[in-house]
C-alpha positions as CSV (number, residue, x, y, z in Angstrom):
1,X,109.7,-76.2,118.2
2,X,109.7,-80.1,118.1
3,X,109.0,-81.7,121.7
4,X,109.6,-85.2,122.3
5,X,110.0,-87.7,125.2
6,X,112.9,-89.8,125.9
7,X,114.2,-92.3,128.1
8,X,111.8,-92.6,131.2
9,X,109.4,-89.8,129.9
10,X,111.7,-86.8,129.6
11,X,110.3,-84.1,127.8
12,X,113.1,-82.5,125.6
13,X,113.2,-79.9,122.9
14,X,114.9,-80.7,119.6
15,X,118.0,-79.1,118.8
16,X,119.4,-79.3,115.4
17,X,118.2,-82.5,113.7
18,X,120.4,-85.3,116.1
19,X,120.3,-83.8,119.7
20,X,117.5,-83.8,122.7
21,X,118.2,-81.0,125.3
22,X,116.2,-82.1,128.2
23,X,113.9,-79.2,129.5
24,X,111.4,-81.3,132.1
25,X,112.9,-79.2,135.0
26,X,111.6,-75.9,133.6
27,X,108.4,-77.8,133.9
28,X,108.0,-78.9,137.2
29,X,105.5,-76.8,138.4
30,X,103.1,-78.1,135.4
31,X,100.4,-80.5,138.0
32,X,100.9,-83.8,136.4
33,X,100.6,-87.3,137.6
34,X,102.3,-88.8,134.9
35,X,104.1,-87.8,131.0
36,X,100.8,-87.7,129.5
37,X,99.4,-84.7,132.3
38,X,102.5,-83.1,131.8
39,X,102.4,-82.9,128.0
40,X,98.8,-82.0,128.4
41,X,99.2,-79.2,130.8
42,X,101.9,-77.6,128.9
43,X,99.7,-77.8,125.7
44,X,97.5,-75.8,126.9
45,X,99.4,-73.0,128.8
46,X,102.5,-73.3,125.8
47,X,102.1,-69.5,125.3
48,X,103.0,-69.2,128.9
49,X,106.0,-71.6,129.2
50,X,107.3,-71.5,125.7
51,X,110.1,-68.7,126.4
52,X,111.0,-70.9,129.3
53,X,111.6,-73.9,126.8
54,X,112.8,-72.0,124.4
55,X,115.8,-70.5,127.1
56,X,116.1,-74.2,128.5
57,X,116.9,-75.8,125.3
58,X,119.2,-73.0,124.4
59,X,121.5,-72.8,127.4
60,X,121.2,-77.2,128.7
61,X,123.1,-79.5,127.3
62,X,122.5,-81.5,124.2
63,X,122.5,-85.4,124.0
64,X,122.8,-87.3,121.0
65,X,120.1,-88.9,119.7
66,X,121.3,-91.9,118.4
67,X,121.5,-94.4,121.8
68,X,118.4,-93.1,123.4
69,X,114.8,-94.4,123.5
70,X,112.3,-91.9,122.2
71,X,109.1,-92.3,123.5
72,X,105.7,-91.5,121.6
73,X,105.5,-87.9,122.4
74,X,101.7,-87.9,123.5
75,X,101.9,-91.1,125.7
76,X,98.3,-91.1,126.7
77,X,95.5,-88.6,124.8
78,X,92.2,-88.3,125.9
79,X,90.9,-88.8,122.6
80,X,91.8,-90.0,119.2
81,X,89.9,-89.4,116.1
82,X,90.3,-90.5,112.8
83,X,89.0,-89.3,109.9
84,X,87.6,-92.2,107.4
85,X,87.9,-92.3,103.9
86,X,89.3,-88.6,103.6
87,X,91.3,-88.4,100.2
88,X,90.6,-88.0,96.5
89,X,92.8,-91.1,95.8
90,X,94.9,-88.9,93.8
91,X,92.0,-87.4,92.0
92,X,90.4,-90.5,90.7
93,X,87.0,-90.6,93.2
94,X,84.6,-88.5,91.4
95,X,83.3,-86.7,94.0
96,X,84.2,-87.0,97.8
97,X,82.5,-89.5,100.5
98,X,80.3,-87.9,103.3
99,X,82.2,-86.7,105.6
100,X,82.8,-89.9,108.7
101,X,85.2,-90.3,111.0
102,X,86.0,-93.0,113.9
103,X,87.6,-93.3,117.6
104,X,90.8,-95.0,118.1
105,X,91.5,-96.1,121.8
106,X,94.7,-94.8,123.3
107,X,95.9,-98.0,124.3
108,X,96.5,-98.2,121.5
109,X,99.6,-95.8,121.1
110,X,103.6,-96.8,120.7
111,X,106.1,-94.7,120.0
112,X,109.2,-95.0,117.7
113,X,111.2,-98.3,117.9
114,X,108.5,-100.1,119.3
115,X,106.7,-102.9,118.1
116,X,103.0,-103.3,116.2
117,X,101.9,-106.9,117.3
118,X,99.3,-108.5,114.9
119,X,96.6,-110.4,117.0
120,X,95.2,-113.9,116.5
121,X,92.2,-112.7,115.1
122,X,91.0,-114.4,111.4
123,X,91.9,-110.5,109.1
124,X,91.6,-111.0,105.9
125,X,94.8,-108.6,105.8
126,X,96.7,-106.2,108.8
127,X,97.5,-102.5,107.3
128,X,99.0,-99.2,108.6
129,X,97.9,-96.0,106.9
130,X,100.0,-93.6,106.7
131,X,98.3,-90.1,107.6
132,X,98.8,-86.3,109.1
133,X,98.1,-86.2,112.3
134,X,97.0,-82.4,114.4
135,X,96.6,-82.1,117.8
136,X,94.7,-79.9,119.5
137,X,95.7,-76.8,121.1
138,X,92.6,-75.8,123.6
139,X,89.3,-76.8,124.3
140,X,87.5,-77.1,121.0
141,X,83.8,-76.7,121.2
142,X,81.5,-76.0,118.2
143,X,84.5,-75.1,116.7
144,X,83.8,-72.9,113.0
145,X,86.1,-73.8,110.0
146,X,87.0,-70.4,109.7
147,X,88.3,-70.6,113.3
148,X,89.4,-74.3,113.6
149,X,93.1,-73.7,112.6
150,X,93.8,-71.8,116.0
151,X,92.9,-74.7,117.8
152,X,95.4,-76.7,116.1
153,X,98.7,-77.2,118.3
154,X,100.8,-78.7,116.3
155,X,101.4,-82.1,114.0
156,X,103.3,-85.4,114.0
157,X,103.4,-88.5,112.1
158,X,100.6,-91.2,112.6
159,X,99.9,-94.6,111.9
160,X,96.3,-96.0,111.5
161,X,96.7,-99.7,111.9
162,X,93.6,-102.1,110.6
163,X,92.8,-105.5,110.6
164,X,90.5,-106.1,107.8
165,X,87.6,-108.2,107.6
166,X,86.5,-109.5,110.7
167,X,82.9,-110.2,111.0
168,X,80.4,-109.9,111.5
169,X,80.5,-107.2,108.0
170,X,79.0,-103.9,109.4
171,X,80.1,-104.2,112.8
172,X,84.1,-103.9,112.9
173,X,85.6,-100.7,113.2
174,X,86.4,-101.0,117.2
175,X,87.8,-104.3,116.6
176,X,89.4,-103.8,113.5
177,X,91.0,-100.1,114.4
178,X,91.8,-100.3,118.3
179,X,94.2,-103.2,119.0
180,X,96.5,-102.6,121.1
181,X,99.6,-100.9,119.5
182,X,97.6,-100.1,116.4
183,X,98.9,-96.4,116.8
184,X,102.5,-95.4,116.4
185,X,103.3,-92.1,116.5
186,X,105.8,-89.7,116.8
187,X,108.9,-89.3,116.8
188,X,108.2,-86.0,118.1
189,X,105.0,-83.7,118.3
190,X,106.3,-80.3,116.1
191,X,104.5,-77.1,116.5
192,X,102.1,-75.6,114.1
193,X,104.3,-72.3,113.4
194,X,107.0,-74.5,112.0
195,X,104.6,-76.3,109.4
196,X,103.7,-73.4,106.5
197,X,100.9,-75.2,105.0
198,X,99.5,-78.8,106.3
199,X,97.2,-79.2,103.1
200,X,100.9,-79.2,101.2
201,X,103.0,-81.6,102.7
202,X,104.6,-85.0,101.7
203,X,103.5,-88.4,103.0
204,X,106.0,-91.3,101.9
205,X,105.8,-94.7,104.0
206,X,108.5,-97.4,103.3
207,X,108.0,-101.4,104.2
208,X,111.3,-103.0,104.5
209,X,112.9,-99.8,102.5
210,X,110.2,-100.3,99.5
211,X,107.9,-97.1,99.2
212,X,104.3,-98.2,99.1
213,X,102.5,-94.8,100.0
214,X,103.7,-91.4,98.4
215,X,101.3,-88.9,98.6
216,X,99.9,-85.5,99.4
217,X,98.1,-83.7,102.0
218,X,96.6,-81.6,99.2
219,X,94.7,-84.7,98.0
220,X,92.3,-84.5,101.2
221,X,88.6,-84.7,100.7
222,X,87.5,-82.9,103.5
223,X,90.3,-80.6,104.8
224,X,92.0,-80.0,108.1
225,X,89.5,-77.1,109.0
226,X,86.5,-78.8,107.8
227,X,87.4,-82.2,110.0
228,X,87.8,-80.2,113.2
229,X,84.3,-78.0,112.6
230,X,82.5,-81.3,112.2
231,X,84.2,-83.6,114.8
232,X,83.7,-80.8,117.3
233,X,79.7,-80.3,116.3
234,X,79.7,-83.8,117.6
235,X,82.1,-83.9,120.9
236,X,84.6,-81.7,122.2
237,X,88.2,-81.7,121.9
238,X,90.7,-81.1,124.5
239,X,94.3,-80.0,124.5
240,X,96.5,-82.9,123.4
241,X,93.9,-85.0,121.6
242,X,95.1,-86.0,118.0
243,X,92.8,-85.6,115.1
244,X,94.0,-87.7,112.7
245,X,93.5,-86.8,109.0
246,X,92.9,-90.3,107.1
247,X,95.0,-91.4,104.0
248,X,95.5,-92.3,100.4
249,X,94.5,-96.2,100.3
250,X,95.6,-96.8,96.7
251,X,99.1,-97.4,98.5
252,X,98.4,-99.7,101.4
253,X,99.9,-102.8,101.9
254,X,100.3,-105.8,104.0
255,X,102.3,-105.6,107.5
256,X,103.3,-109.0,108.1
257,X,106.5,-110.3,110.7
258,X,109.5,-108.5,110.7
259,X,108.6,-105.8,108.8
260,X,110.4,-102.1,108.8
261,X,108.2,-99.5,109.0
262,X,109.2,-95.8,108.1
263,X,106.9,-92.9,108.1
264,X,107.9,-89.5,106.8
265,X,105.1,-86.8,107.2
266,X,107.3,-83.7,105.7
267,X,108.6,-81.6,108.0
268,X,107.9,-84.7,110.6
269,X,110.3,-86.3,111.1
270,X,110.7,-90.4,110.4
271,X,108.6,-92.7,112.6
272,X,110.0,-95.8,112.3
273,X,108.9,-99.3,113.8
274,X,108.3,-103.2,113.8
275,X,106.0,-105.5,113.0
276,X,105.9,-108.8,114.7
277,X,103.3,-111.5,114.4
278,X,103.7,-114.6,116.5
279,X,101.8,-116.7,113.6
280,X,103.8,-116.1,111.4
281,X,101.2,-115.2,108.2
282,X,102.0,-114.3,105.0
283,X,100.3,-112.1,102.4
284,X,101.3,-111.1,98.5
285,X,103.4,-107.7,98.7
286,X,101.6,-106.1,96.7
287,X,99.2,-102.6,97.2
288,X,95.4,-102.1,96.5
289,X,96.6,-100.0,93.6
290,X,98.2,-103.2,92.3
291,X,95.1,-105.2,93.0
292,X,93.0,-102.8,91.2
293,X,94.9,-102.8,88.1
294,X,94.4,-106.5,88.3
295,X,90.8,-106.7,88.1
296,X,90.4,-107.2,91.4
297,X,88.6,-105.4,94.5
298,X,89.6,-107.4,97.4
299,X,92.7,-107.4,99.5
300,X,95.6,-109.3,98.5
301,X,95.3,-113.2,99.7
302,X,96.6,-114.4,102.8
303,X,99.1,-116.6,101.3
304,X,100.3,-118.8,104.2
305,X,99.8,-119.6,108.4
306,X,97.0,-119.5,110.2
307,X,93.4,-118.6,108.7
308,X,94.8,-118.7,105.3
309,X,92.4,-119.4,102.4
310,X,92.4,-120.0,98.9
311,X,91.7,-117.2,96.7
């Protein structure tokens, strides 16, 4: 099943690949306050009310996709992790990097067709990596690997945005990682029994139609049951909080103004999005890939607008 919002926060089912039936009167009796206690609360009851959705979205009525505003389908999680520095780099690291991670705060969420909006702050470069995202399915606590899959709910696309660089060196994760809108996701959150294998699947992002990441999930360092065994050791997960899985970095690339973002996790769906920056800066397009082969291990120059410096 592949649940989105859209509009002012209706929860729908996907039907087909280009219609929403609208299924948020089934779901009335969920206690909620807002979308994001809503999508929560039916998270972790979905065993209870999935037959309901699942007779809702067979008998409503479909509407067309194209014309209406889908929102990010978990508006508002409680947490958001994000695993750091969690892929092979297509086989080329020799051995894998300890196991990290990082929170992401989830203010910074948008949703498809919304806008990432580079800060005035002096990065070195602004990036979005592509990843797999999970979210969780019920309370995870001391979670085993060999358990940790039936926690999982489900998966959607994800975007880790960064601005790199920022002093002081050492101390820059929170301000690099959780700008505001520095998490897209979406366009829908799909349900674990309709992926077949997560360590499998396809990641391909697209700047202004060029592909710059094409990946796979099976490159992971530390896989999906691994990350939630050792993120729970350290704090508990509750239902709707996104784990997200990190990425392949030998693809990254600039986002600069006016860029067109598409993300296609397989099986996913396409996220897509914008990128504005009032300052209009300008960086090479080129990826780390390309820098390495190069010579070089530094981002690619800031090439014009504010806090731009010779190489």
């Amino acid at each position: 099943m592949k649940l989105l919002f859209v509009q002012d926060f209706r929860l729908c089912v996907l039907r087909g690949e280009h219609a929403a039936v609208d299924v948020s009167a089934v779901l009335r009796d969920i206690p909620h306050t807002g979308p994001h206690d809503l999508i929560n609360g039916l998270i972790a009851r979905f065993d209870t009310w999935r037959p309901k959705l699942e007779a809702a979205a067979a008998a409503g009525p479909a509407m067309p996709l194209e014309g209406l505003r889908i929102r990010p389908p978990l508006p508002k999680p409680g947490n958001i992790v994000c695993m750091a520095v969690n892929y092979m780099e297509d086989g080329t690291l020799p051995a894998p990097a300890p196991i990290n991670a990082f929170h992401k705060a989830p203010t910074a969420i948008i949703g498809p067709g919304d806008t990432m909006v580079l800060p005035d702050v002096p990065a070195t470069i602004f990036e979005g990596e592509a990843e797999l995202a999970l979210v969780i399915g019920k309370r995870a606590q001391q979670v085993k690997a060999v358990e940790a899959m039936d926690y999982v709910f489900g998966y959607m696309n994800f975007i880790d945005g960064s601005a790199r660089g920022l002093k002081p060196a050492g101390n820059s994760f929170f301000q690099m990682k959780s700008r505001d809108t520095f998490a897209p996701i979406g366009p829908y959150l799909v349900t674990k029994d309709e992926i077949r294998d997560p360590q499998n699947l396809r990641v391909r992002l697209t700047n202004n139609g060029t592909v710059m990441q094409d990946f796979s999930t099976s490159d992971m360092a530390h896989r999906i049951a691994c990350c939630i065994e050792w993120v729970t050791s350290i704090h508990t997960l509750e239902p709707g909080d996104i784990l997200a899985t990190g990425t392949n970095h030998r693809g990254l690339n600039s986002f600069m103004d006016g860029d067109r973002i598409e993300l296609e996790v397989e099986g996913l769906g396409v996220l897509r999005f914008g990128v504005r920056d009032d300052l209009k800066r300008t960086w090479k397009r080129e990826t780390r890939l390309d820098r390495q082969r190069q010579g070089f291990d530094t981002p690619t120059p800031q090439t014009g607008g504010k806090y731009a410096q010779a190489e």
